[in-house]
C-alpha positions in Angstrom: 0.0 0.0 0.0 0.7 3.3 -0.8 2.3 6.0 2.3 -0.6 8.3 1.2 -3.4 5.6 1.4 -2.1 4.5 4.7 -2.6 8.1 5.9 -5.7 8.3 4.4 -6.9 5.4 6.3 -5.5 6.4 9.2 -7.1 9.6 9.3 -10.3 8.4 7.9 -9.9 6.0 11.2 -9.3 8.4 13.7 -12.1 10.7 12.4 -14.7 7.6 12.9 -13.6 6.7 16.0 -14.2 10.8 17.1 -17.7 10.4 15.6 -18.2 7.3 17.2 -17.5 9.0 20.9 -19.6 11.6 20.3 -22.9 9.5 19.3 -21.9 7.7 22.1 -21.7 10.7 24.6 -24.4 13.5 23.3 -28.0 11.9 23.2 -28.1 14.3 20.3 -26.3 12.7 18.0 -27.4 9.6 16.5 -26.3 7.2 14.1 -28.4 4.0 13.6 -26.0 1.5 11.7 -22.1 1.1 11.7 -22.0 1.3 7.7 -23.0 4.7 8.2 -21.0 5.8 10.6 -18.6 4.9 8.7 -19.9 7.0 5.2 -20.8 10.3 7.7 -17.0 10.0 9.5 -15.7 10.1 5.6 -18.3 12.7 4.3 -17.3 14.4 7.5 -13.6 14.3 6.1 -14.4 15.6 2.5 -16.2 18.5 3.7 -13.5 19.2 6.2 -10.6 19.0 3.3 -12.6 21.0 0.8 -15.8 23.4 1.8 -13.6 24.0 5.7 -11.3 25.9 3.8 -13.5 28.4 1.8 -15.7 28.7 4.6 -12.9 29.6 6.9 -11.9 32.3 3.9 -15.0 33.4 3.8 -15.8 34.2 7.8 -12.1 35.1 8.2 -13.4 38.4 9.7 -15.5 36.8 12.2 -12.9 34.0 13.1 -9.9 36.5 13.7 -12.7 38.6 15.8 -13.7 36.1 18.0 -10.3 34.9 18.4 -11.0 31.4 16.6 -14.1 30.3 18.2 -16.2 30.7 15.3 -14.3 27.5 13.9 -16.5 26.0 16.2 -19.7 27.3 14.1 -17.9 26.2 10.9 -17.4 22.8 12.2 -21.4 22.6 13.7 -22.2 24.0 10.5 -20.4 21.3 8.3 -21.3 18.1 11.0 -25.1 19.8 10.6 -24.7 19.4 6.7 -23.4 16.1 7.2 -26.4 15.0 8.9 -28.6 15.8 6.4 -26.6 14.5 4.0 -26.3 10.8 5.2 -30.0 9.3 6.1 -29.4 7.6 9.3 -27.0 10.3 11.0 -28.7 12.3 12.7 -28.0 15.7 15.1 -30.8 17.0 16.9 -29.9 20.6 16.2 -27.5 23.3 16.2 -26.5 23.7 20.1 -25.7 19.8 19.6 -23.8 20.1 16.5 -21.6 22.5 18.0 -21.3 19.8 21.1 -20.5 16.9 18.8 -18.2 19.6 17.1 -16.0 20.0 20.1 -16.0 16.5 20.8 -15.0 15.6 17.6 -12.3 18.1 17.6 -11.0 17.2 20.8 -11.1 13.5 20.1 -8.9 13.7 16.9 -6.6 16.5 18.7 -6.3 13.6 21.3 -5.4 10.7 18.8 -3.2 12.1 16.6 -1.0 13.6 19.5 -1.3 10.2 20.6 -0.5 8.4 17.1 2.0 10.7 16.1 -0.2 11.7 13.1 -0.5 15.0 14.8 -0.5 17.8 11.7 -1.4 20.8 13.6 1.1 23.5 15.2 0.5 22.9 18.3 3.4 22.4 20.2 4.1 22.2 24.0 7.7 23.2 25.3 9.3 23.9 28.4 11.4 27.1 28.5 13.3 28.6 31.2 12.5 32.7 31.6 15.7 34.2 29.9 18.5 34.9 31.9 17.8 32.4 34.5 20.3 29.2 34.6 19.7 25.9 35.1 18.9 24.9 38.8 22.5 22.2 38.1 24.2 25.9 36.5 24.7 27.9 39.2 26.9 30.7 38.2 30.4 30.3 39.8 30.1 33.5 43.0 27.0 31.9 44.0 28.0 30.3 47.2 24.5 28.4 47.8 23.2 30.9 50.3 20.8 32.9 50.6 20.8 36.3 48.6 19.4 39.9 49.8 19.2 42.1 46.9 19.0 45.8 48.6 
């Protein structure tokens, strides 16, 4: 198999598996068979790969306004349009689109960290404030004690 199939599965995998916890978690969000899961989760990643993008363009004003929390919306939007797209995946409305939104967000955030398939920016690193050494690189005057600065 190909490297870009395998990440297409893999990807295709994780975003089912997000889906899946959130029918299972908001009684708002429904699917009735696992075929369809399946075919929403995959919708779900279509839309996400090519409408996300325009939309995103498009309400650029009111994501940079809101400091990125009308993502959100876009994503409710997009799981909302998926739901009427596939016939037996359902969400109840828009307050539990935006629910399964975070969820499925947070989920995929989660695995891909996890999986090392993580292709966001986010980034945690430990830095020390600048200036300050090391707690074993203790410039050479310091004699241990206690200091008094006057």
């Amino acid at each position: 198999m190909s490297p870009g199939l395998l990440k297409f599965l893999e990807r295709w995998l994780i975003n089912t598996l997000a889906v899946l916890v959130a029918v299972e978690v908001l009684p708002g969000v429904g699917c009735e068979k696992p075929r369809d899961l399946f075919a929403a989760s995959l919708l779900l990643g279509i839309l996400n790969a090519f409408l996300k993008p325009i939309l995103m363009l498009i309400a650029l004003p009111l994501v940079i306004s809101t400091l990125g929390l009308f993502v959100i919306v876009i994503n409710a939007a997009l799981l909302l349009l998926t739901s009427s797209l596939v016939p037996s995946f359902r969400v109840d409305g828009f307050w539990w689109a935006v629910a399964g939104a975070v969820i499925i967000s947070l989920v995929s955030l989660a695995v891909n960290h996890l999986t090392g398939g993580n292709r966001s920016n986010l980034e945690m690193r430990w830095r020390r404030a600048p200036g300050r050494p090391r707690s074993d690189q203790r410039p050479p005057d310091a004699g241990g004690g206690p200091v008094i600065d006057v």
